[in-house]
C-alpha positions as CSV (number, residue, x, y, z in Angstrom):
1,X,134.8,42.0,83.8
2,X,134.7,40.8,80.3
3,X,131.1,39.3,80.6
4,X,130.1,42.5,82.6
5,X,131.4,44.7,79.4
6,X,129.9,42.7,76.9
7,X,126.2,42.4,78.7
8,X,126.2,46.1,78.6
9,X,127.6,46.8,75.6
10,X,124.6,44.6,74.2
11,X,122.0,46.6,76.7
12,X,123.3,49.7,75.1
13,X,123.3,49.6,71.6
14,X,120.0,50.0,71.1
15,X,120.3,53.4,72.5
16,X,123.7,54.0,70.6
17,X,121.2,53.1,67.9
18,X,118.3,55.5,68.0
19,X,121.3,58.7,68.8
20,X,122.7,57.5,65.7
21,X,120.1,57.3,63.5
22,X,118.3,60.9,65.1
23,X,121.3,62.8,63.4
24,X,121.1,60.9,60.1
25,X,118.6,61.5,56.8
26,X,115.7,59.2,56.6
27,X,116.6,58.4,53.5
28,X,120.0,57.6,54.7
29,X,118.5,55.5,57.4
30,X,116.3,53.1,54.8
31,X,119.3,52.1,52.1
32,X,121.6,49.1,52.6
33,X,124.6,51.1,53.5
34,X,124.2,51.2,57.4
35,X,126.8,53.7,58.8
36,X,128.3,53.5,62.5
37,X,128.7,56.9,62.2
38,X,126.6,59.4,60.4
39,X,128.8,60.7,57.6
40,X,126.9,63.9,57.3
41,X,125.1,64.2,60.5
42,X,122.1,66.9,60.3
43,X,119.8,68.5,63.2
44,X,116.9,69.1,61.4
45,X,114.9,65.8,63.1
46,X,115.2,67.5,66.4
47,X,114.1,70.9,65.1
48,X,111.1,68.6,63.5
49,X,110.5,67.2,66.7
50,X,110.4,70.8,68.6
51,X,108.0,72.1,66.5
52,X,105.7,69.1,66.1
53,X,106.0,67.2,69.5
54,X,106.8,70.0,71.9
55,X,103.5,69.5,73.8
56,X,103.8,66.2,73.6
57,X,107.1,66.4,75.7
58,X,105.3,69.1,77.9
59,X,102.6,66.8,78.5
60,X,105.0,63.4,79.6
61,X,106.7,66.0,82.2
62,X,103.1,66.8,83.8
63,X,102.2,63.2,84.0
64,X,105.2,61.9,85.2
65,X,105.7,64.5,88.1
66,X,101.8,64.3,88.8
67,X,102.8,60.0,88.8
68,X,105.4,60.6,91.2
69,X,103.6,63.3,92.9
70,X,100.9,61.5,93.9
71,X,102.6,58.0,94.6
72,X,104.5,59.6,97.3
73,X,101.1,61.2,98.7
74,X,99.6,57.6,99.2
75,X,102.6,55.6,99.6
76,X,104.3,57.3,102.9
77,X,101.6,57.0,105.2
78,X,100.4,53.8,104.2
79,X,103.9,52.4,104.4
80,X,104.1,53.5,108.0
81,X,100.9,52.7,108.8
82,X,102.1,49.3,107.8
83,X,105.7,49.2,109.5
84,X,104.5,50.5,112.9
85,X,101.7,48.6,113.3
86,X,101.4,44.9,113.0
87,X,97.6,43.5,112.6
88,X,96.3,40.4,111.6
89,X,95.5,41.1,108.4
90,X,98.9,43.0,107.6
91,X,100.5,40.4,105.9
92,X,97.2,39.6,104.2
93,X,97.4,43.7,103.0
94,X,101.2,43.1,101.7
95,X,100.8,39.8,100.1
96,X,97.7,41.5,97.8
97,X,100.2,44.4,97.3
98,X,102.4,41.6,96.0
99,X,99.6,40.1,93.8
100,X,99.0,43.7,92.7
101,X,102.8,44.2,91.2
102,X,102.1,40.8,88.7
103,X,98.5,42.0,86.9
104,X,99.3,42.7,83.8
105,X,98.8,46.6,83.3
106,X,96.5,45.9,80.0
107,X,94.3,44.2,82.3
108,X,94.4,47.1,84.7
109,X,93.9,49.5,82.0
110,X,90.8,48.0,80.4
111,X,89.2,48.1,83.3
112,X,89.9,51.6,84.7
113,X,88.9,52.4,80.9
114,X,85.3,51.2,81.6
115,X,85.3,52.8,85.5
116,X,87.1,56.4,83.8
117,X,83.6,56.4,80.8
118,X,81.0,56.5,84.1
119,X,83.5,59.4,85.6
120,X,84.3,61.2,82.9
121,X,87.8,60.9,83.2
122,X,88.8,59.5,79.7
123,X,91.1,62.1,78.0
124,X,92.3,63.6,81.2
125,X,95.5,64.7,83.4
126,X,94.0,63.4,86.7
127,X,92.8,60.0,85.5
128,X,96.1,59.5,83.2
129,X,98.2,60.2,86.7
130,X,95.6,58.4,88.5
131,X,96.1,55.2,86.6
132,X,99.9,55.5,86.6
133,X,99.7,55.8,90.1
134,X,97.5,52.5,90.5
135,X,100.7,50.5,88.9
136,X,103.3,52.8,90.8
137,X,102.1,52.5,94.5
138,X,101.9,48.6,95.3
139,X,105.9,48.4,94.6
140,X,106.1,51.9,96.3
141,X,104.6,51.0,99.9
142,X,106.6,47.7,99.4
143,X,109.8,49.6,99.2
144,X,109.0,52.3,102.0
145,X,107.6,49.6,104.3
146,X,110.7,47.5,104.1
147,X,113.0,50.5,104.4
148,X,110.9,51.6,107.6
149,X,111.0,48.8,109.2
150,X,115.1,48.8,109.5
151,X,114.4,52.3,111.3
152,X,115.7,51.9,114.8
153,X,112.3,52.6,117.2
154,X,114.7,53.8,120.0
155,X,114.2,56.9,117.8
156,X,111.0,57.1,117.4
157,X,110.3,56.2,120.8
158,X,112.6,59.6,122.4
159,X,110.3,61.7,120.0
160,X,107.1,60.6,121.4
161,X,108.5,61.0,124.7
162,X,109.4,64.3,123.8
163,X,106.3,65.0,123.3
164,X,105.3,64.7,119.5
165,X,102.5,63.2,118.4
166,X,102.1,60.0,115.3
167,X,102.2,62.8,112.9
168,X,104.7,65.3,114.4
169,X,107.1,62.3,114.4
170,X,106.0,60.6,111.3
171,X,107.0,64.4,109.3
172,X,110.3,65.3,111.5
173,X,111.7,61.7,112.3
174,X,110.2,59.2,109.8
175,X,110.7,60.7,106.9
176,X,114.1,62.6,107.1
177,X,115.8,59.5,108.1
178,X,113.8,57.6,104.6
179,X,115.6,60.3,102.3
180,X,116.7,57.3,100.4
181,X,113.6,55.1,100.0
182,X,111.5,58.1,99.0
183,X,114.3,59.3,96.6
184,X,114.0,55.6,94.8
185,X,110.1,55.4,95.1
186,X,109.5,59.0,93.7
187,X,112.0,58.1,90.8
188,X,110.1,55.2,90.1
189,X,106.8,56.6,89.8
190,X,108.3,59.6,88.0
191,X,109.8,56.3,85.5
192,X,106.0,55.0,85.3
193,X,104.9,58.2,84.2
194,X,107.5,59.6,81.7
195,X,107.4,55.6,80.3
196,X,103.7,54.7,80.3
197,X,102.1,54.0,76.8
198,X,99.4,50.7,78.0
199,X,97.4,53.4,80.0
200,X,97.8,56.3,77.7
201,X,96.7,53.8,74.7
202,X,93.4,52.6,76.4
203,X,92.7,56.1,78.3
204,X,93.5,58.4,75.6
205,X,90.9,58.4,72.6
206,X,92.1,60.8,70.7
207,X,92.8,63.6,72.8
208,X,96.0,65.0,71.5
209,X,96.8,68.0,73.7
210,X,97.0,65.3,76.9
211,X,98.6,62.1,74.7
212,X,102.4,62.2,75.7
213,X,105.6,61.9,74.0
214,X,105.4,57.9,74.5
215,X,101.9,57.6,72.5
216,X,102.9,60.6,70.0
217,X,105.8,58.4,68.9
218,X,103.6,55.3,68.4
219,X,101.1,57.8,66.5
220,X,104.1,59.4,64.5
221,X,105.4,56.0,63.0
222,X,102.1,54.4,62.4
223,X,101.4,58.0,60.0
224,X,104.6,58.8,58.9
225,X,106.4,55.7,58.1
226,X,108.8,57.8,55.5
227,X,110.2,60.0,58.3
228,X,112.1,57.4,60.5
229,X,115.0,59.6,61.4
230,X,112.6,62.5,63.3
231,X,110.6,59.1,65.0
232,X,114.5,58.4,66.7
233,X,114.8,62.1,67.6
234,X,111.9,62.0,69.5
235,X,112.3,58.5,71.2
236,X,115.9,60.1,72.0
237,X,113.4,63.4,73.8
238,X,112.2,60.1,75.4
239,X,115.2,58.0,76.9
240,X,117.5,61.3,78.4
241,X,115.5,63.2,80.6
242,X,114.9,59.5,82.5
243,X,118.5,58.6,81.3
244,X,119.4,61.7,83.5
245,X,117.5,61.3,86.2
246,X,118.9,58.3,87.0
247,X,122.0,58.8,86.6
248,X,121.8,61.7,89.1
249,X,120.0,59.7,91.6
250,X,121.6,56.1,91.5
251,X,123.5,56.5,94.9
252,X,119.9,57.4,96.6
253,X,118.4,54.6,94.4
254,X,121.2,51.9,95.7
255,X,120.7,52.8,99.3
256,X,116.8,52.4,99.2
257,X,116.9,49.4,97.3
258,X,119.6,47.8,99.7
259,X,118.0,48.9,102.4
260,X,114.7,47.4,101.5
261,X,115.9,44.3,100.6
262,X,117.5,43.2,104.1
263,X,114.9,44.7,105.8
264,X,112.1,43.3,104.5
């Protein structure tokens, strides 16, 4: 217990951190004096933040719900496609899925970055979410493949006898009994989404109505080096929403994840 509490009280103090420094002065946050507790705690870095990052913030919501959005589009039906029927060249299809989680997502991004100039897709919503999506799905069919497999095909079975068809019983059998798994894989791509700053670096070129809050805090320090205490306002805008989020979904998130890993 006392190994558990220490690990996580190291895990969290960067976060204890950046609260702590949001509320206090910059000026305050660059002397020696370092203060576990702001002695005169103000509010104007958020109100900064508000009025200079407010579409930034707008813009990491649209991104990570069009991540997530999409994810779950391409994910579901793949990941049946793969659980139900066994070919020859479905493990070959899983272990590249595999492959695909290790690439380093610089690599990915450079070359989506060449593929996005010949589409026209540099500076945009859709090939922002598209690229997101590209890192999101591999570990998303993974996840929904190995929960649908533990799905007991008696089911499945009495619904076809019933007389639904693959899709009828994919949309009212499959996927009310994978409430879980598509709880944990939608949160995930949401995650990839609200988090991504590789893909929003490369893809990006200066389009500052679709950069989100993750590149806008990158951009903030590297121009206003003085004002450090609004920079940990915004990074807090940054860690709560997804803070929340999972917080409010970790039962759905333990019984996908369980799920998938003994049935795998």
């Amino acid at each position: 217990m006392l190994a558990a509490l220490v690990s996580l009280a190291v895990v969290l103090f960067p976060v204890y951190a950046i609260i702590i420094a949001s509320f206090e002065h910059s000026s305050a946050l660059y002397s020696s004096d370092y203060h576990w507790f702001p002695p005169h705690p103000t509010l104007d870095n958020y109100r900064a933040v508000l009025q200079t990052q407010g579409t930034h913030i707008t813009s990491s919501f649209l991104i990570a719900l069009g991540t997530a959005a999409l994810t779950l589009a391409l994910a579901l039906p793949a990941a049946h496609f793969l659980a139900r029927y066994q070919f020859r060249v479905t493990v070959a299809v899983v272990g590249l899925l595999l492959v695909a989680q290790i690439v380093p997502q610089i690599v990915i991004a450079n070359s989506l970055f060449v593929v996005y100039h010949h589409l026209h897709l540099l500076n945009s919503y859709p090939g922002l979410i598209l690229a997101d999506c590209t890192y999101a799905l591999p570990f998303a069919i993974l996840v929904m493949r190995a929960f649908m497999l533990g799905l007991p095909d008696d089911v499945i079975a009495a619904a076809r006898l019933d007389g639904c068809g693959e899709w009828q019983s994919f949309l009212r059998i499959v996927l009310p009994m994978s409430r879980s798994a598509i709880i944990t894989v939608s949160l995930f791509g949401f995650l990839q989404g609200w988090g991504d700053f590789i893909f929003a670096l490369t893809l990006l070129q200066g389009s500052e109505s679709v950069a989100p809050l993750t590149l806008s805090i990158y951009n903030y320090i590297g121009q206003f080096q003085t004002d450090l205490g609004a920079a940990m306002a915004a990074a807090c805008f940054a860690v709560i929403p997804a803070a929340a989020v999972l917080v409010a979904a970790q039962r759905y998130i333990a019984a996908g994840l369980t799920a998938g890993a003994v049935s795998g």
